[in-house]
C-alpha positions, 0 to 999 in steps of 0.5 A: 631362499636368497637373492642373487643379484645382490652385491656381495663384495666391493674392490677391498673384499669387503662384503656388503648387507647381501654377503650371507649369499655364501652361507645358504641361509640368510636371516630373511630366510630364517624368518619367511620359511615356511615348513610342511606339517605332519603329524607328529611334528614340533609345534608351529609356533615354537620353531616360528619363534626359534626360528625369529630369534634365531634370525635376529641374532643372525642378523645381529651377527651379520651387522658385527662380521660386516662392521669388523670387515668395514673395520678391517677395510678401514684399518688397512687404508689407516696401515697403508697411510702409515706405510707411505708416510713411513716411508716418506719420512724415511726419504725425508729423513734421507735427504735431510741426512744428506743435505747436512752431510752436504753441508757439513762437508761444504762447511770443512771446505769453506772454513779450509778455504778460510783458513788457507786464504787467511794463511794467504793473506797473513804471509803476504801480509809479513811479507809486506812488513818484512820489505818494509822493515828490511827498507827501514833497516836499510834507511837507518843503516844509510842514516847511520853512515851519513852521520858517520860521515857528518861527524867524521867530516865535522871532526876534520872540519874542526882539526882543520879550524883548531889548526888554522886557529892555532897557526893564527895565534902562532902568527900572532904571537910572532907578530907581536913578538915582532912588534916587541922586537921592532919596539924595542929597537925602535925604543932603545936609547942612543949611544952616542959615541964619542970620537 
């Protein structure tokens, strides 16, 4: 019959050339049996080739059970590659997922600290040219009253020239009326009176 020491099964259950151990006839079998004659029996050489055909289709049968366990041992090795790269995609894409959650978190806080230095910056900038327009205000105010007392002194200064330049005509004028007087005098004629 058949060989037990053959191997039947490797570590995935597939079953090698020897695995028709589990169906008590083997295609070997089919073809070296040997039967007893009787009287009345089949003919030899009819079983003989029955039994040859039988076998090779057996066989035939056996290589195609044993090329689809092969097959089988071949596609699950393929699905379990499958599945760890399912599932390495599914972290990587997990990850991904959390570095741009990450990084779009890190950005709304970079471009809020941005926009609260800019802020900063921009008030501290105002404040900056609010002093310097408040001194400019400041030094025009102070111009402005310098002028006031520039022209208000000039204004003096001028009454007071007008009045001494007209107490300087005034006095020339009564010098000269002086003079006419004195000239006059001096100029008049003589009477001479007669005693």
């Amino acid at each position: 019959m058949h060989n037990d020491d053959e191997v039947t099964e490797t570590d995935e259950g597939r079953r090698l050339p020897g695995m028709e151990r589990n169906l008590g006839v083997s295609p070997i079998d089919m073809r070296q049996r040997k039967f007893s004659t009787t009287m009345r029996g089949y003919d030899r050489q009819e079983v003989t080739a029955f039994l040859t055909e039988a076998a090779v289709d057996f066989e035939c049968v056996m290589r195609e059970n044993d090329r689809l366990r092969q097959e089988i041992v071949r596609l699950k090795a393929s699905l379990q590659q499958f599945r760890e790269l399912e599932s390495s995609l599914k972290s990587t894409l997990m990850s991904a997922q959390k570095v741009a959650d990450d990084m779009h978190e890190n950005a709304v806080q970079e471009s809020a600290r941005l926009v609260s230095d800019a802020e900063s910056r921009a008030e501290l900038a105002i404040q900056k040219v609010q002093v310097k327009v408040d001194a400019a205000q400041r030094e025009i105010d102070t111009l402005r009253m310098k002028r006031r007392e520039v022209e208000t002194s000039l204004e003096a200064t001028i009454s007071t020239l007008r009045g001494t330049l007209e107490f300087v005509r005034e006095q020339d004028r009564r010098e000269r009326g002086t003079e006419t007087i004195a000239n006059v005098v001096q100029h008049r004629p003589h009477v001479v009176h007669s005693a």
